[in-house]
C-alpha positions as CSV (number, residue, x, y, z in Angstrom):
1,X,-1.4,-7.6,9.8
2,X,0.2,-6.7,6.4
3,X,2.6,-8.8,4.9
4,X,2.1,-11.6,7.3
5,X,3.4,-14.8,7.0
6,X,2.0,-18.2,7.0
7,X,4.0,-21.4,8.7
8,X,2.6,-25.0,8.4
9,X,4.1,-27.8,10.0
10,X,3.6,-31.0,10.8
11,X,4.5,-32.5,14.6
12,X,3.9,-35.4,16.8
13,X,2.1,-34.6,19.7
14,X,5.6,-35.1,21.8
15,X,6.9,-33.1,19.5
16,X,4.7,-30.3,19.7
17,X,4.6,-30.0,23.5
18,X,8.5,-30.2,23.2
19,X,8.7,-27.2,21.5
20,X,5.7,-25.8,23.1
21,X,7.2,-26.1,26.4
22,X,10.6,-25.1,25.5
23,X,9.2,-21.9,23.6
24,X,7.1,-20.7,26.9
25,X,10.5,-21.4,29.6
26,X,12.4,-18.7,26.8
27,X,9.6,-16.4,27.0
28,X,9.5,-16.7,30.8
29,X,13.1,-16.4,31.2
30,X,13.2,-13.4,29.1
31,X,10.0,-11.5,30.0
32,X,11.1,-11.8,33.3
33,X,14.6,-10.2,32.5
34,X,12.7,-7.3,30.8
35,X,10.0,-6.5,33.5
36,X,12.8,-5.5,35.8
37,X,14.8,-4.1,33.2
38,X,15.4,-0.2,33.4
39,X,13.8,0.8,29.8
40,X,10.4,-0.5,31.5
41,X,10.6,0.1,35.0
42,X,8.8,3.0,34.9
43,X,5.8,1.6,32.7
44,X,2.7,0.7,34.6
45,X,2.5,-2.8,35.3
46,X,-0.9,-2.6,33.1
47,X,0.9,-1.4,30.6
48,X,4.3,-3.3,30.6
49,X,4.1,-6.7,28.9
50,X,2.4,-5.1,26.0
51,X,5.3,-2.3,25.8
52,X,7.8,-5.2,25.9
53,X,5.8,-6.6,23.0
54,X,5.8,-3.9,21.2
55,X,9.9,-3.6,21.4
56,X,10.5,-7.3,20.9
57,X,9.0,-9.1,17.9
58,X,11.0,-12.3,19.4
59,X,8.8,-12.6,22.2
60,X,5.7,-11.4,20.1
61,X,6.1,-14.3,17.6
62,X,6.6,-16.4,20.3
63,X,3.8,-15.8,22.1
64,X,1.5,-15.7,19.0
65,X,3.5,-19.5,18.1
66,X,3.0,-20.2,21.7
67,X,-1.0,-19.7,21.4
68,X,-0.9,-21.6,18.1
69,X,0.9,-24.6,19.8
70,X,-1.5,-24.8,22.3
71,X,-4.6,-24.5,20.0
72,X,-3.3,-27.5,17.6
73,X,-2.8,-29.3,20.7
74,X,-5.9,-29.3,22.0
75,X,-4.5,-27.7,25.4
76,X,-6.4,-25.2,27.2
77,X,-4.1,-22.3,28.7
78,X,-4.9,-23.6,32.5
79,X,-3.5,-27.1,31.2
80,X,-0.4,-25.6,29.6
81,X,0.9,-23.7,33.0
């Protein structure tokens, strides 16, 4: 990834499953408002959510902050849902 950028911070463990569960209800509320959406329709399910994330660097940083959330928490994905 050229030109990538680096973010440290520092959270309480509330604090990081605050924002960890806040950040995955806006990416559900929004990838759920794109599936159906017209633009994507069309797209293979297989091939959808990666189209969205390919149109939306929103939901890709989110998603990338979303898996580095639950890393530093210690969380395992099945734990997170």
């Amino acid at each position: 990834m050229e030109n990538a950028m680096n973010i440290n911070a520092k959270l309480t463990p509330e604090e990081g499953k605050a924002l960890l569960f806040n950040l995955r209800e806006q990416y559900r509320l929004l990838f759920n408002d794109l599936w159906y959406a017209d633009q994507y329709r069309l797209i293979p399910d297989g091939l959808r959510h990666g189209s969205i994330l390919a149109d939306s660097p929103v939901m890709a940083a989110q998603k990338r902050l979303i898996g580095a959330l639950t890393h530093g928490l210690g969380l395992s994905l099945k734990a997170v849902k």
